[in-house]
MARTOR-774009 format. One record per residue (C-alpha): x, y, z; residue number from 1. Coordinates in nm, 4 decimals, decimal comma. Example, Ala and Ser with C-alpha at 12.3 -4.5 7.8 and 13.67 -1.06 7.14 Angstrom:
+----------+----------+----------+-----+
|        X |        Y |        Z |   n |
+----------+----------+----------+-----+
|   1,2300 |  -0,4500 |   0,7800 |   1 |
|   1,3670 |  -0,1060 |   0,7140 |   2 |
+----------+----------+----------+-----+
//
This chain:
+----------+----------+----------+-----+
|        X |        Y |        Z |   n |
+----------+----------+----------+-----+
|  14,9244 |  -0,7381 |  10,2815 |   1 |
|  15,2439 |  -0,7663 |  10,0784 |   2 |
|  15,3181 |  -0,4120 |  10,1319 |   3 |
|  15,2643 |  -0,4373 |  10,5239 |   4 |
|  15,5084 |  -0,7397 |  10,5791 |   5 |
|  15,8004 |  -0,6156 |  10,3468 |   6 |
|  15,7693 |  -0,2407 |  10,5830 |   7 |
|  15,7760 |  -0,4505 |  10,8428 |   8 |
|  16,0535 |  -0,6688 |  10,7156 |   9 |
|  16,2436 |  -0,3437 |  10,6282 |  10 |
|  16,1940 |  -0,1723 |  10,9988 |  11 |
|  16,3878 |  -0,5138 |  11,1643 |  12 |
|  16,6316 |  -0,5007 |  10,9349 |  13 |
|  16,7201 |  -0,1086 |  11,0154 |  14 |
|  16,6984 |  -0,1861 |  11,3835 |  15 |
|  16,9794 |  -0,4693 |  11,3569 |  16 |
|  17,2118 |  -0,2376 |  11,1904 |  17 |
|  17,1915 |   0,0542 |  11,4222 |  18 |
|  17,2586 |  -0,1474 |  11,6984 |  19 |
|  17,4883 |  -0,4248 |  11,6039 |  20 |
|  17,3774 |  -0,6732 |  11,8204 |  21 |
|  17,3149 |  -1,0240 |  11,8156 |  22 |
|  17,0284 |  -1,0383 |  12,0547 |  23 |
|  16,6531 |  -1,1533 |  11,9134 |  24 |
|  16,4548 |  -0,8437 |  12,1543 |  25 |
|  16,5765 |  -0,5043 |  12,2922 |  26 |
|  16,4043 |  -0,2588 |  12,5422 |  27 |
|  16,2308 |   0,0787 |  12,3843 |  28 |
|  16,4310 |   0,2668 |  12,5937 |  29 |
|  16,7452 |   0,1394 |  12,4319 |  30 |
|  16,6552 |   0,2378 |  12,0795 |  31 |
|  16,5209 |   0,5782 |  12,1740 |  32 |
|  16,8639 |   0,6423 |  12,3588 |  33 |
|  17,0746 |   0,5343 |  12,0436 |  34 |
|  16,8521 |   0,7500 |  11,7942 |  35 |
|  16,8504 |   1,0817 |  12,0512 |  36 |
|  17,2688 |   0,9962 |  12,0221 |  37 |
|  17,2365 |   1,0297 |  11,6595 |  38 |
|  17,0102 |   1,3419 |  11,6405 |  39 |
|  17,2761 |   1,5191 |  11,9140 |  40 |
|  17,5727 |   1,4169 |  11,6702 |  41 |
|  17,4075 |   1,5610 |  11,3547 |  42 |
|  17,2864 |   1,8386 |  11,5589 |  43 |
|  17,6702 |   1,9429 |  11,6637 |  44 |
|  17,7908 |   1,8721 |  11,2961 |  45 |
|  17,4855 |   2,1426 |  11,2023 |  46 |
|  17,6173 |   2,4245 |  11,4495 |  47 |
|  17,9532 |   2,3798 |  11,3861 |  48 |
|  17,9259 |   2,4494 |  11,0183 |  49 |
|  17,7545 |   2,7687 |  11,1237 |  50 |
|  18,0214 |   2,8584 |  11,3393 |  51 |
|  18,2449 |   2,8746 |  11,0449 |  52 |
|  17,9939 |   3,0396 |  10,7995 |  53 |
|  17,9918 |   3,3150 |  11,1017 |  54 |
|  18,2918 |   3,3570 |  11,1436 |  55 |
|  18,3882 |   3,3903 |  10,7726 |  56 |
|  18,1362 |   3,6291 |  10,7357 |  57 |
|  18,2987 |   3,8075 |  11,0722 |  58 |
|  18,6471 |   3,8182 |  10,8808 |  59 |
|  18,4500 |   3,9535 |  10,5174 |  60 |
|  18,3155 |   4,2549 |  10,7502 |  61 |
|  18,5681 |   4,3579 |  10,8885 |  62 |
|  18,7590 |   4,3554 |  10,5919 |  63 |
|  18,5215 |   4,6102 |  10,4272 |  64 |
|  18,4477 |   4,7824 |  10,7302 |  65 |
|  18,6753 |   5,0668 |  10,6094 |  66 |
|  18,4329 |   5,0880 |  10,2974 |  67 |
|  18,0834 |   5,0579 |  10,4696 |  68 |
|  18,2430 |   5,4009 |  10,7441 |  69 |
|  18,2650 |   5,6022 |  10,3829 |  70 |
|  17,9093 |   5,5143 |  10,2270 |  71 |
|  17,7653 |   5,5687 |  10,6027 |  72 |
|  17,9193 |   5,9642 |  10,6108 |  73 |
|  17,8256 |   6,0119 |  10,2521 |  74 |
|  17,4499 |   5,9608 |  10,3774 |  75 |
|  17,3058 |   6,2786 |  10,5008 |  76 |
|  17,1045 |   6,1708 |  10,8492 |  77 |
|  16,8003 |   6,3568 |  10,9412 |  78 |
|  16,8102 |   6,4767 |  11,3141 |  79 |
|  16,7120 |   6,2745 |  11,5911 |  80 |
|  16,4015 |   6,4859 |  11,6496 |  81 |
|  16,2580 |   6,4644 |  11,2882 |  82 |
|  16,3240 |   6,1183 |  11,2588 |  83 |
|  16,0693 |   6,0837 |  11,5651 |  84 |
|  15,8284 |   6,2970 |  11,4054 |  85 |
|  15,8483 |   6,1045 |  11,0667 |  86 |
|  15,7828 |   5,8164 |  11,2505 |  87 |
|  15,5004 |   5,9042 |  11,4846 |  88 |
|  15,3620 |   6,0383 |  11,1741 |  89 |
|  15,3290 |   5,7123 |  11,0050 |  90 |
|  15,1968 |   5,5230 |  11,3208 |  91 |
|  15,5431 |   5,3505 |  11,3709 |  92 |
|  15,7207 |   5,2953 |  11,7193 |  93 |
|  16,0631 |   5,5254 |  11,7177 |  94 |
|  16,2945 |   5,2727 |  11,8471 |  95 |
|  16,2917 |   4,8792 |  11,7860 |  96 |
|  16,4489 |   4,6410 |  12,0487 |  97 |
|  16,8039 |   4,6579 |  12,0189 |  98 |
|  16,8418 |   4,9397 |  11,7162 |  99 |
|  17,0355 |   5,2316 |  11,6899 | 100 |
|  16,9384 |   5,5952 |  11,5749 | 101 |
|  17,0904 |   5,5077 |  11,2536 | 102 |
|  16,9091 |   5,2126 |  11,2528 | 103 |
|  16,5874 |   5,3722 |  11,3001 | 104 |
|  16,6764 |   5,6354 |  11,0061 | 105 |
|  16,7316 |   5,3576 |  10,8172 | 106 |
|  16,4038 |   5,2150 |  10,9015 | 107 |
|  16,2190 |   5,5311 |  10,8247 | 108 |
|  16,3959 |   5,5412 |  10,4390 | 109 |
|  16,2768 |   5,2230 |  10,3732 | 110 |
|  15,9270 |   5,3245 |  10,4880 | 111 |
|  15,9489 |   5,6353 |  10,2863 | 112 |
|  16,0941 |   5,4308 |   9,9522 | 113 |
|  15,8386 |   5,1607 |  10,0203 | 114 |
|  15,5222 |   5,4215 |  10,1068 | 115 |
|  15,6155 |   5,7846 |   9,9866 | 116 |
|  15,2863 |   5,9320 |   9,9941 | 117 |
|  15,1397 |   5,9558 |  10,3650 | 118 |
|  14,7533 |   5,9354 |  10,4027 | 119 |
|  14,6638 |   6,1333 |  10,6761 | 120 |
|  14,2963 |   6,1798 |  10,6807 | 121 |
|  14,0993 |   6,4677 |  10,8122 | 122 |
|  14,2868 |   6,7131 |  11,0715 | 123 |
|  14,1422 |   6,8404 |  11,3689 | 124 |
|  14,1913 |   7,1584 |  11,3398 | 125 |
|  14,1860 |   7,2443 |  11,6834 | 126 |
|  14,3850 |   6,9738 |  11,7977 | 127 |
|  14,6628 |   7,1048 |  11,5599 | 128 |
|  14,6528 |   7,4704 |  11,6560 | 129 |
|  14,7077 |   7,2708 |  12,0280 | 130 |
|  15,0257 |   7,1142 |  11,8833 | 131 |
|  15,1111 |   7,4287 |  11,6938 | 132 |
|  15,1071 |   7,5850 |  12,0483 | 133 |
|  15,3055 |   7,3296 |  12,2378 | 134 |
|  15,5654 |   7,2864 |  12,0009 | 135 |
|  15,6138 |   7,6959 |  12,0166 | 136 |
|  15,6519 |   7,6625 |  12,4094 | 137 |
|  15,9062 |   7,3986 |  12,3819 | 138 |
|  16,1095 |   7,5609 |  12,1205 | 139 |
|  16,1522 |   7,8525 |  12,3639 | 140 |
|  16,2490 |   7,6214 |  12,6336 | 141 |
|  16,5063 |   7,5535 |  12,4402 | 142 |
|  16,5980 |   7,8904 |  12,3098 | 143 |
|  16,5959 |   8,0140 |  12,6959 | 144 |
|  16,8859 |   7,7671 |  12,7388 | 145 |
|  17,0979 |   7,8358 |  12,5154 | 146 |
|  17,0562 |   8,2167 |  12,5293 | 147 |
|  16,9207 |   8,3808 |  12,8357 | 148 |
|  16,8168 |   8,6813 |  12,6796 | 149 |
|  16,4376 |   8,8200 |  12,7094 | 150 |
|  16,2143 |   8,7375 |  12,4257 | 151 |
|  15,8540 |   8,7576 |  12,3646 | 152 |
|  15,6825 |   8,4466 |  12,5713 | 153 |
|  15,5736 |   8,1509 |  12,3368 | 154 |
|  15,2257 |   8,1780 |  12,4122 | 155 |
|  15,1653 |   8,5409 |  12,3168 | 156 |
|  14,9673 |   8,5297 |  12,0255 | 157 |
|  15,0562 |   8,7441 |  11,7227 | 158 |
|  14,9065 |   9,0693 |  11,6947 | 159 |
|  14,9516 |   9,3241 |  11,3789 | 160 |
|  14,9418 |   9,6881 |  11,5718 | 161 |
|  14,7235 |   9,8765 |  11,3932 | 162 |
|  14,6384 |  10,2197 |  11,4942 | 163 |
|  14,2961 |  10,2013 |  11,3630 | 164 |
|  14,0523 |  10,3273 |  11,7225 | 165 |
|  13,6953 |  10,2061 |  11,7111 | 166 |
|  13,5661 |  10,5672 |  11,6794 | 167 |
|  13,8271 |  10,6009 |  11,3180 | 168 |
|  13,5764 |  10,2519 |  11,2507 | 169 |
|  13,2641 |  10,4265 |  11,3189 | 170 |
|  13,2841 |  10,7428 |  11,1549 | 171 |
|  13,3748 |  10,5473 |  10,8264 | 172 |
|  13,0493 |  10,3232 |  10,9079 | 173 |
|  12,8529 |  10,6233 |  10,9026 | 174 |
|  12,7883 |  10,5714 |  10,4641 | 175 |
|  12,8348 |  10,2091 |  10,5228 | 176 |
|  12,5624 |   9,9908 |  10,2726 | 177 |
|  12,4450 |  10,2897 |  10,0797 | 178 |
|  12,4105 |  10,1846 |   9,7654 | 179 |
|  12,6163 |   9,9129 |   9,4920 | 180 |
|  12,8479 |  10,1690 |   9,4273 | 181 |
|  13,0477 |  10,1855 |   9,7564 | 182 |
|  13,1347 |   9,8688 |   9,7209 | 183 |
|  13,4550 |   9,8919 |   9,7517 | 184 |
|  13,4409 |  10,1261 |  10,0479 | 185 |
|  13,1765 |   9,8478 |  10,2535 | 186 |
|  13,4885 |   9,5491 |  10,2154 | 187 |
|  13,7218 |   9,8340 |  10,3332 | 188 |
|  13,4924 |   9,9184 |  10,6330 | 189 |
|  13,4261 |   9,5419 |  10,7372 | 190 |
|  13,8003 |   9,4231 |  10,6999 | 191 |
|  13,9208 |   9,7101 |  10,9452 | 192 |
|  13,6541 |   9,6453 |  11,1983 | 193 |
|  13,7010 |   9,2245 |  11,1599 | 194 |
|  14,0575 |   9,3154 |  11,2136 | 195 |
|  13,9911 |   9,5357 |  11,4780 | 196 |
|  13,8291 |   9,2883 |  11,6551 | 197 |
|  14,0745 |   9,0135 |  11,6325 | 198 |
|  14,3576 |   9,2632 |  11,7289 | 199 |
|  14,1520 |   9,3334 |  12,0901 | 200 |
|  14,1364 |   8,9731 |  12,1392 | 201 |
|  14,4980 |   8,9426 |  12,0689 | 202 |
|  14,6087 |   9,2202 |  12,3036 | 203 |
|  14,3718 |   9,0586 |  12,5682 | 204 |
|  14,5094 |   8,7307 |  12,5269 | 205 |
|  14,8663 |   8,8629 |  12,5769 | 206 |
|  14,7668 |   9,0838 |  12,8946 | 207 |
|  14,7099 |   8,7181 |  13,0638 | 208 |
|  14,9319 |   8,6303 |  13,3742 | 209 |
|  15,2132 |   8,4083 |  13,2512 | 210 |
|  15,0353 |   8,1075 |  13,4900 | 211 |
|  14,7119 |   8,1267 |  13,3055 | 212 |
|  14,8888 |   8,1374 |  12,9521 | 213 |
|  15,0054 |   7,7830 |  13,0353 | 214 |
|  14,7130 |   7,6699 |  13,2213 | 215 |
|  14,4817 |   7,4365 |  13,0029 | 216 |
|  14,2164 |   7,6825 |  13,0146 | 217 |
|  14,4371 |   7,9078 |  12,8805 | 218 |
|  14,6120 |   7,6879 |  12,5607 | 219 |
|  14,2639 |   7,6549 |  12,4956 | 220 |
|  14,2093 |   7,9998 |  12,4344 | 221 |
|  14,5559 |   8,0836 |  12,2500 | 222 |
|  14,4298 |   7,7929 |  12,0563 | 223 |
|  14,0754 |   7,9248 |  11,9389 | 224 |
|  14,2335 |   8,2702 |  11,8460 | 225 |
|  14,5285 |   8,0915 |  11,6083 | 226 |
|  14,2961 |   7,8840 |  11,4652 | 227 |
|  14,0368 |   8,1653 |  11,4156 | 228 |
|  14,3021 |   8,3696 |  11,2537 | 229 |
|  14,3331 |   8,0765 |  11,0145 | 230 |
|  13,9767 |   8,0652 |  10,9324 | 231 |
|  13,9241 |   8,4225 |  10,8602 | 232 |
|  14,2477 |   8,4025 |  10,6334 | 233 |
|  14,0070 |   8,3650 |  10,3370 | 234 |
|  13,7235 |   8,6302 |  10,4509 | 235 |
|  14,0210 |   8,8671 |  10,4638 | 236 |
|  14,1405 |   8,7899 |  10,0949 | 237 |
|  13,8288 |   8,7975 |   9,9771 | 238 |
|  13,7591 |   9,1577 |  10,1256 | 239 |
|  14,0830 |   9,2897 |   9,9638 | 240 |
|  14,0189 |   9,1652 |   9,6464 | 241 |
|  13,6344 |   9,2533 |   9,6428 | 242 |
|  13,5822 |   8,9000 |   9,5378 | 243 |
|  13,3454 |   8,8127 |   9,7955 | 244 |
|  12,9494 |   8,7118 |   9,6712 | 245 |
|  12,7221 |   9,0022 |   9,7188 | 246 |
|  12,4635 |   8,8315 |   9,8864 | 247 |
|  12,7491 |   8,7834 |  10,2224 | 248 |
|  12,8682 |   9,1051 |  10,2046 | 249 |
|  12,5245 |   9,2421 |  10,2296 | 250 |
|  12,4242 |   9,0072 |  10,5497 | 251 |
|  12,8348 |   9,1079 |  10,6447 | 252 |
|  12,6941 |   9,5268 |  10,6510 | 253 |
|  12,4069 |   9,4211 |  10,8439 | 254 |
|  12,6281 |   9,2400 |  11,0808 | 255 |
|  12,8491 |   9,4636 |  11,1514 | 256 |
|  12,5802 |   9,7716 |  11,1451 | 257 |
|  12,4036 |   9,5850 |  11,4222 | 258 |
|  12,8037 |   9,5656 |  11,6299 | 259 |
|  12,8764 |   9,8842 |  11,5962 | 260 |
|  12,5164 |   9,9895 |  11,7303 | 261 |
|  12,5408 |   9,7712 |  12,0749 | 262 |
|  12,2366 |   9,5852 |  11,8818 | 263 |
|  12,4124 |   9,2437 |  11,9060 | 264 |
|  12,0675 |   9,0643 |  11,9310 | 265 |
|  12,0293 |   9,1581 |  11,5687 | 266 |
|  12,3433 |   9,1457 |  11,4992 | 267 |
|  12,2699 |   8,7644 |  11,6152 | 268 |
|  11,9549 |   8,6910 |  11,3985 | 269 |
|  12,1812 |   8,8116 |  11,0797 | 270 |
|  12,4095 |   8,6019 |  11,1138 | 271 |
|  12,2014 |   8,3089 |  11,1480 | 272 |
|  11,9711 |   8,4917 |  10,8512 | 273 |
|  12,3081 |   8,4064 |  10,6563 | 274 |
|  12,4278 |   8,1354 |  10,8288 | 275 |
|  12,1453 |   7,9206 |  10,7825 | 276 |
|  11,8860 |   8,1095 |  10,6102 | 277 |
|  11,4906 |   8,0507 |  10,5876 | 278 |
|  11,4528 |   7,8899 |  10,2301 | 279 |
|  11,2135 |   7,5451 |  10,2264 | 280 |
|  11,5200 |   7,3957 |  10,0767 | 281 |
|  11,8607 |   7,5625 |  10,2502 | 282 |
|  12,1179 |   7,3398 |  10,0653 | 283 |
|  12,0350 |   7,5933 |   9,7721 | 284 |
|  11,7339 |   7,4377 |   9,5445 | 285 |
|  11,5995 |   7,7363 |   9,3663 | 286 |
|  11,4066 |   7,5908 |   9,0738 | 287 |
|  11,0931 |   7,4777 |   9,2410 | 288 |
|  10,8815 |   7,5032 |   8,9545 | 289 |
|  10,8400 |   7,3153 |   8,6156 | 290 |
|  10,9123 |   7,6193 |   8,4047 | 291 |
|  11,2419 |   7,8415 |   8,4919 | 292 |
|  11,1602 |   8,1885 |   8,5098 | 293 |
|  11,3950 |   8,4960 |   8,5298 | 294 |
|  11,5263 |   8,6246 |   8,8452 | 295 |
|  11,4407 |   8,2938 |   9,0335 | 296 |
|  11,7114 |   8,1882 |   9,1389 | 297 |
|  11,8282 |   8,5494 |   9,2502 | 298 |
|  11,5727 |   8,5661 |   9,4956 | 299 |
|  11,6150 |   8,2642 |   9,6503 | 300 |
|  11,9972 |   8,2772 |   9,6286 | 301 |
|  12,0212 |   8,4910 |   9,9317 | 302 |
|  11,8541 |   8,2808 |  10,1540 | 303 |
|  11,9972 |   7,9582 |  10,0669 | 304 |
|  12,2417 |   7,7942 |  10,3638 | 305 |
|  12,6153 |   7,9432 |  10,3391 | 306 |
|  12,7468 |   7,7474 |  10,5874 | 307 |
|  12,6440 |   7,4378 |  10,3525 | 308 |
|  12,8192 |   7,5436 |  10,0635 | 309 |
|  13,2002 |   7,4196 |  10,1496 | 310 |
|  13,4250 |   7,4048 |  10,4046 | 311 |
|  13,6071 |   7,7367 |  10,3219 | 312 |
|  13,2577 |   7,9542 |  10,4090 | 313 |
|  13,2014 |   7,7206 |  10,6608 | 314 |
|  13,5089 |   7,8216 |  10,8850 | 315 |
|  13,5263 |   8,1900 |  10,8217 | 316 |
|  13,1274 |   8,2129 |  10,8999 | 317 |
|  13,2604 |   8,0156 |  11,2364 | 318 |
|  13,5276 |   8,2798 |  11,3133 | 319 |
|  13,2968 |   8,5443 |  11,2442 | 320 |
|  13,0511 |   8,4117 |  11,5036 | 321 |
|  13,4176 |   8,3935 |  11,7459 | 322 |
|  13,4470 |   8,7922 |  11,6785 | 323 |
|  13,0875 |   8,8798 |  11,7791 | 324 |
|  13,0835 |   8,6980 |  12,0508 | 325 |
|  13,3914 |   8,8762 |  12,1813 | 326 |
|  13,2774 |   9,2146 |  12,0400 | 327 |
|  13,0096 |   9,1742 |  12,3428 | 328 |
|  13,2402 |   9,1579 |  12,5898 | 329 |
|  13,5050 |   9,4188 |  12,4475 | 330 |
|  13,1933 |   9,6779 |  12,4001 | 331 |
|  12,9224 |   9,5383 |  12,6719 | 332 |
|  12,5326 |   9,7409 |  12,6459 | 333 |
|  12,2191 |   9,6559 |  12,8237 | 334 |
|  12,1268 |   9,2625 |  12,8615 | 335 |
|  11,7969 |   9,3127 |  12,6421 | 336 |
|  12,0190 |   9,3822 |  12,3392 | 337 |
|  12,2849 |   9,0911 |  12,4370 | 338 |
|  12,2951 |   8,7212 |  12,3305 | 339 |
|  12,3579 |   8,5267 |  12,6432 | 340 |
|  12,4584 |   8,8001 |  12,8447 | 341 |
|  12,7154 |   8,7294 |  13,1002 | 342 |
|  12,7427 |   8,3917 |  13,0104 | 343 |
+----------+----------+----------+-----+
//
């Protein structure tokens, strides 16, 4: 109770000195009035003070402003056009309210420094042969401005001319899969007719109207071709280097036995024979029993699921599927021996 009446005590006391007066009562009004005064006062004291800090910090700038020019020229700026793709890569908007390019490649260095290494995920692959595509077309947009000259069109796809004819591929096919010894000359065989195959598609491609190049129907197809050549990248390498596992280059001779004979219904069932394969357990379990025995897992090897294996083998058994599908329409033979025919 003490406490309450000295608070109290202390509150009249405060109220006679701010206003001075004489009187025993005042109006509410009166006392709100002469405290908003004093807020306002102390308010103008506070911005005037940071008038001055401003403009001493104004007068420090420009003072050093020759000095800040040097250290901005000795920085080496990235171009416009990568700092938006830096930027876009890390999910961040290219331009802030009120900021300069410099200020946005300032921006970007301190998101570099602060993150260096940029977690990207998994890529579509399609989506960036799509990108791959429309960043060629507007590069020769560009080009075609500044030099009017003719140049091959951005969306031809890139063909190696090769003078290999499909009757040069069939007369070396004719000792193709006889016997381990040869190899050698079954890799040769395949990688000429693979490439063969992808060099038709290429030329077919490029034989396209210039409207249906850049028609979405078309991207879509300069797409699947770049990003086929990708995926057979490895095939190929393997096939020079005669690295590849024996048990795919055997279902490869059968595959391409069956394309050069029109067969491409059998052609069909071995690829999906190596593809997929017919084993109980086609992630590759080849020890079924309690007691290992010799040449087990060789027989069961061969049947196991390739395309389960990793992602390498996954896309070049992909592109390989891309090639016979188009080696039916390069080389077309009755419907009974087609997959899908005229699809």
């Amino acid at each position: 109770m003490d406490i309450l009446k000295a608070e109290i005590e202390r509150k009249r006391k405060q109220v006679e000195t701010d206003f001075n007066s004489e009187k025993k009562f005042f109006r509410r009004g009166e006392l709100i009035e002469k405290y908003e005064n004093i807020y306002r006062k102390k308010r103008e004291e506070k911005i005037e003070e940071e008038v001055q800090d401003q403009l001493l910090k104004q007068s420090k700038e420009q003072s050093a402003g020759t000095s800040t020019e040097k250290t901005n020229s000795e920085i080496h700026v990235l171009p416009r056009k990568e700092v938006i793709k830096r930027l876009r890569d890390r999910g961040e908007p290219i331009y802030l309210y009120g900021e300069t390019e410099f200020d946005a490649f300032n921006r970007l260095r301190k998101l570099e420094i602060m993150a260096p290494e940029l977690n990207k995920g998994l890529r579509n692959d399609f989506q960036e042969a799509l990108e791959k595509l429309d960043q060629a077309y507007l590069n020769e947009i560009f080009k075609s401005q500044n030099d009017d000259s003719e140049t091959q069109s951005a969306h031809d796809v890139k063909v190696t001319n090769d003078p290999t004819t499909i009757d040069d591929i069939q007369q070396m096919a004719v000792r193709l899969g006889r016997g381990r010894r040869d190899d050698e000359r079954d890799s040769k065989i395949i990688l000429s007719f693979l490439k063969f195959l992808l060099q038709l598609w290429g030329q077919n491609l490029n034989s396209r109207s210039e409207d249906e190049k850049i028609s979405v129907r078309g991207k879509i197809s300069t797409a699947t071709y770049g990003q086929t050549q990708s995926y057979l990248t490895p095939l190929f390498r393997k096939l020079k280097t005669k690295t590849i596992p024996e048990d795919i280059l055997e279902s490869l001779i059968a595959i391409v036995q069956f394309l050069l004979a029109r067969e491409y219904v059998k052609a069909n069932d071995a690829y999906l024979q190596m593809a997929i394969g017919n084993a109980p357990w086609p992630i590759g379990v080849t020890m079924v029993g309690i007691h290992a025995r010799t040449g087990r897992e060789k027989i069961f090897s061969k049947h196991v699921a390739h395309v389960l294996n990793d992602e390498t083998q996954r896309k070049y058994i992909q592109a390989l599927k891309r090639l016979m599908t188009r080696c039916q329409q390069f080389f077309p033979t009755d419907p009974s021996k087609s997959v899908e025919y005229n699809a």
